[in-house]
PLY file of the C-alpha trace (Angstrom):
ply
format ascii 1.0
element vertex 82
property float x
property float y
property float z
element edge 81
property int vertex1
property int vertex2
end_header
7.46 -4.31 -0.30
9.22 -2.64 -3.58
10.54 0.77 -4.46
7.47 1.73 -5.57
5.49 0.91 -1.73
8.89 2.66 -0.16
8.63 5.71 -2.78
5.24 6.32 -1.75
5.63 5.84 1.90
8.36 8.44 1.62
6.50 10.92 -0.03
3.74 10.48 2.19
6.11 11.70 5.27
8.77 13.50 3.24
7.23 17.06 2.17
10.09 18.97 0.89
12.48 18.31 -2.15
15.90 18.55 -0.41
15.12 15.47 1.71
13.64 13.84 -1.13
16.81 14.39 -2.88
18.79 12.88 -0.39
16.75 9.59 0.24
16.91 9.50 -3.69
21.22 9.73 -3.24
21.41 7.14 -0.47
19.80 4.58 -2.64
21.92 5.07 -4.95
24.60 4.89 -3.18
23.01 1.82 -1.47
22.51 0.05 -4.58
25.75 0.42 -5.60
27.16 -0.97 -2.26
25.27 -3.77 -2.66
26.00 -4.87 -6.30
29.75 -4.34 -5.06
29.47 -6.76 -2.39
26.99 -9.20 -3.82
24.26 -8.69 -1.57
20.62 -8.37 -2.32
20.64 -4.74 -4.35
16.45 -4.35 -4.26
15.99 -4.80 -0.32
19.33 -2.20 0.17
17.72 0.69 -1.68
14.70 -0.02 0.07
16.83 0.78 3.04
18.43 3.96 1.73
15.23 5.26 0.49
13.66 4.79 3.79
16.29 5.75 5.96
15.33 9.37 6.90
11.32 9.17 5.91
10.10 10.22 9.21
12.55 12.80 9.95
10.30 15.99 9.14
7.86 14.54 11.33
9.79 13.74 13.90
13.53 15.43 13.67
14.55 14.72 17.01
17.52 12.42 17.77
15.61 10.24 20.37
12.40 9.57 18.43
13.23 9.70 14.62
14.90 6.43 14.44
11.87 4.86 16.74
8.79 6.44 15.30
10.09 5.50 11.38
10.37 2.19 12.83
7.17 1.91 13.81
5.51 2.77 11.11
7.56 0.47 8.88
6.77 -2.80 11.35
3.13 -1.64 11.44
3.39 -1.91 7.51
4.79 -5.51 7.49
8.56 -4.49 6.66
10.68 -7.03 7.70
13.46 -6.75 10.58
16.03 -6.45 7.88
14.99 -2.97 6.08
13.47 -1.57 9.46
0 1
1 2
2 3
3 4
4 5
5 6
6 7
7 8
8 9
9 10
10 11
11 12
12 13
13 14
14 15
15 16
16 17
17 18
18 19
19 20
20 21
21 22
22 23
23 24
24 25
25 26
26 27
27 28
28 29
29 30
30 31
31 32
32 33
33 34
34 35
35 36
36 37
37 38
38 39
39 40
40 41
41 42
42 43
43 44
44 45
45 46
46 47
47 48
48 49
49 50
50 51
51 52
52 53
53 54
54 55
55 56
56 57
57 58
58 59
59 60
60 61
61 62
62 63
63 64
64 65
65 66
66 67
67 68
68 69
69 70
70 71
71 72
72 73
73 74
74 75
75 76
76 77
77 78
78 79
79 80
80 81
């Protein structure tokens, strides 16, 4: 797992360019949380790039969380990131 694998994976499920935008913002923002507080900066922007993937597919409040979840442990991410 690398940006690259999350990148496509969010692409894949992520059609149009405002949410693109914004996964592209919250790793940046995650990134930069994690180099402030020493933690590990690659598996946090794997997290912020991920963090909404699923939500065209599956907007509602219930499922989106679950179904992105899913698919991520069905792809081998670890606990952590999913």
């Amino acid at each position: 797992m690398n940006r690259d694998d999350a990148l496509a994976l969010l692409y894949e499920h992520t059609k149009t360019d405002s949410l693109r935008k914004h996964a592209l913002g919250v790793e940046a923002a995650m990134r930069a949380y994690a180099a402030r507080f020493g933690e590990d900066v690659e598996r946090w922007l794997l997290v912020g790039l991920l963090h909404d993937f699923d939500y065209e597919e599956t907007p509602s409040p219930q499922d989106h969380p679950m179904r992105g979840a899913a698919i991520l442990a069905d792809k081998g991410y670890p606990e952590d990131i999913i």
